[in-house]
N, C-alpha and C positions, 0 to 999 in steps of 0.2 A: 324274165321270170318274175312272177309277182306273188307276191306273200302275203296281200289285205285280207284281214281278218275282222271280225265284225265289231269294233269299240268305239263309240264315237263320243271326241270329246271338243268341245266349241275351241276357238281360237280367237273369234270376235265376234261381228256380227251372226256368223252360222255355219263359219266355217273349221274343220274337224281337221285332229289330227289321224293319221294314218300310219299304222305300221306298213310299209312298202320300202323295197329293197332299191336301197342308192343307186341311181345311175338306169334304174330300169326303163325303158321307152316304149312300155306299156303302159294304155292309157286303161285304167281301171272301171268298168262298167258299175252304174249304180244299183246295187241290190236291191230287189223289190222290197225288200222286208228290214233296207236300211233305218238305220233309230229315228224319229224326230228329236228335232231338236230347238232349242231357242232365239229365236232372231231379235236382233235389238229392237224392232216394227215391234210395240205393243199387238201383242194377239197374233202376229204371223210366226208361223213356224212348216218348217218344210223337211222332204228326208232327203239326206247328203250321205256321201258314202263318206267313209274314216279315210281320213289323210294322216303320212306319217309324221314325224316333226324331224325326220331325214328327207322329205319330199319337195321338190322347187316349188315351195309355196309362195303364189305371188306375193310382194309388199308393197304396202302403202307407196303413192309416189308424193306426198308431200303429209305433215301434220294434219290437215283436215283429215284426208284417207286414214291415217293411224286411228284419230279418236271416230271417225264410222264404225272402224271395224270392232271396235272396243266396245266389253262394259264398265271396266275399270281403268283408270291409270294411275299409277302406284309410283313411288320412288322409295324401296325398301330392300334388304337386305338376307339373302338366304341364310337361316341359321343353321347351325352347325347341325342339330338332327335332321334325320329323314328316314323316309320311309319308303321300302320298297314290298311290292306288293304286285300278284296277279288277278287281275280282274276280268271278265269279262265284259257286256254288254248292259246297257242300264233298264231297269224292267219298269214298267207300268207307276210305280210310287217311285223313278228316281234314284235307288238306289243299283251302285256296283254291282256284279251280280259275282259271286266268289267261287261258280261252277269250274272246275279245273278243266269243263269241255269247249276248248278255243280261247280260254283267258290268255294273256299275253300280260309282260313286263310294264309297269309305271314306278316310277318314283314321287313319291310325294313330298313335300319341301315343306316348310314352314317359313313365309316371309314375313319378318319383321319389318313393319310399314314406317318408315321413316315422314312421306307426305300422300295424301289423299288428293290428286292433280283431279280427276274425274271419277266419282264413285258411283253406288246404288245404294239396294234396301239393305246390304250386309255390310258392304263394304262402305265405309263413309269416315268423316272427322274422328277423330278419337280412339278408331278401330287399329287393336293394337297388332294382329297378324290375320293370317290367315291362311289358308293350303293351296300351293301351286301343283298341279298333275303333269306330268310331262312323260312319253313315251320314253319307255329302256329302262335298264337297273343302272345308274350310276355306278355302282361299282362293278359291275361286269365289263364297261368301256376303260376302264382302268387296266385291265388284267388280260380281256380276251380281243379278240382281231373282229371290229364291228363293220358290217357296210351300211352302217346311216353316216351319212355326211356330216350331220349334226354332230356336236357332243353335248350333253348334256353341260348345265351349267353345274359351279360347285359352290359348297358353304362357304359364306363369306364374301362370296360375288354381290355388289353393287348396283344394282340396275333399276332401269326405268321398265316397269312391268305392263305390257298396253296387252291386257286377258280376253277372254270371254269367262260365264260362268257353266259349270257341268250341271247337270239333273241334280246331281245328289250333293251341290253348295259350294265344292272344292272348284278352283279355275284352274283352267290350260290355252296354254300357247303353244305353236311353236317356234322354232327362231326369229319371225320375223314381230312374235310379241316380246322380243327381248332386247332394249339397246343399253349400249354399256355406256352407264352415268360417268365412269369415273374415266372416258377419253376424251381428249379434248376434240375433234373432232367428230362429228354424228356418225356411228356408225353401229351395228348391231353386234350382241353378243359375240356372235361368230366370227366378226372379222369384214364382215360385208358392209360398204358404205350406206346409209341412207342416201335414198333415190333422190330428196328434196337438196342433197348438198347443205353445206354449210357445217358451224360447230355446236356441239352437244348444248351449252349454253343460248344457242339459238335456235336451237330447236325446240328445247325447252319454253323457249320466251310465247313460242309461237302457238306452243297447245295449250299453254295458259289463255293467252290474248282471245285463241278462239273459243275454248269454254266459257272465258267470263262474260262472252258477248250475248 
């Protein structure tokens, strides 16, 4: 059974997250009339169909891979508000589109940016938060029986933030642009080890080493 619906939001280089149903082994055909969307290629941009952030989204197999697929990397902290909200599809200027026809569940975050590892034109030194989007209502996976694999992360979570940015300014990932700062071994939000092996502290060493070069 497949559930994709038409919202597309970057994860990194151009890749979207997707509402689709965990475990499904249907491969999703891409919509003529799929969004475009942002690639990190100055000037290139192509249409992708929306991926869920419940979906086996490949990850990075070492540090270099993470900061490709990235436009930010962050090390900041979800605050206690949020926001949950239906959207739809992004129109012509970029913005959300708030038509109740085919919108679907996002949460919006507010992360407080503790280090600016790799930025852009918004995000950079000094910049004190900014809006994470991520597929589902947070508090609906609390309460009701979900099949995304994912769970969403919560306020107060820790993490090393490797985004893309949306049309309309706010970023999204999905699991695999979330690894958790505060384990000592590398591994992602979820629980899933990073591919590159080794510990949080070294992995850190290693996106640093390559930005600065």
């Amino acid at each position: 059974m497949n559930m994709i619906k038409g919202l597309a939001l970057t994860f990194g280089a151009a890749a979207l997250m997707i509402a689709a149903v965990a475990c499904s082994d249907e491969k999703p055909e891409i919509p003529t009339d799929a969004p475009v969307v942002q690639s990190i290629s100055p000037g290139a941009a192509h249409s992708v169909a929306p991926v869920s952030s419940g979906s086996m989204i490949p990850r990075p197999a070492n540090a270099e891979g993470l900061i490709a697929q990235s436009r930010i990397i962050v090390v900041g902290t979800l605050d206690q508000d949020f926001e949950e909200i239906m959207i739809g599809g992004y129109g012509p200027d970029g913005k959300a589109s708030t038509d109740p026809e085919g919108a679907m569940a996002y949460t919006d975050y507010r992360v407080n940016v503790e280090e600016v590892i790799k930025g852009d034109d918004t995000v950079s030194a000094g910049t004190e938060s900014f809006v994470f989007r991520m597929f589902g209502h947070l508090n609906a996976q609390k309460t009701e029986p979900t099949s995304v694999i994912f769970k969403l992360p919560e306020p107060g979570d820790r993490l090393l933030f490797a985004l893309g940015k949306n049309p309309d300014g706010t970023y999204g990932s999905g699991p695999e642009g979330l690894i958790d700062i505060e384990s000592e071994s590398g591994m992602y939000e979820d629980g899933r080890p990073f591919a590159g092996g080794g510990t949080t502290a070294e992995l850190l060493a290693q996106i640093r080493a390559a930005i600065s070069k």
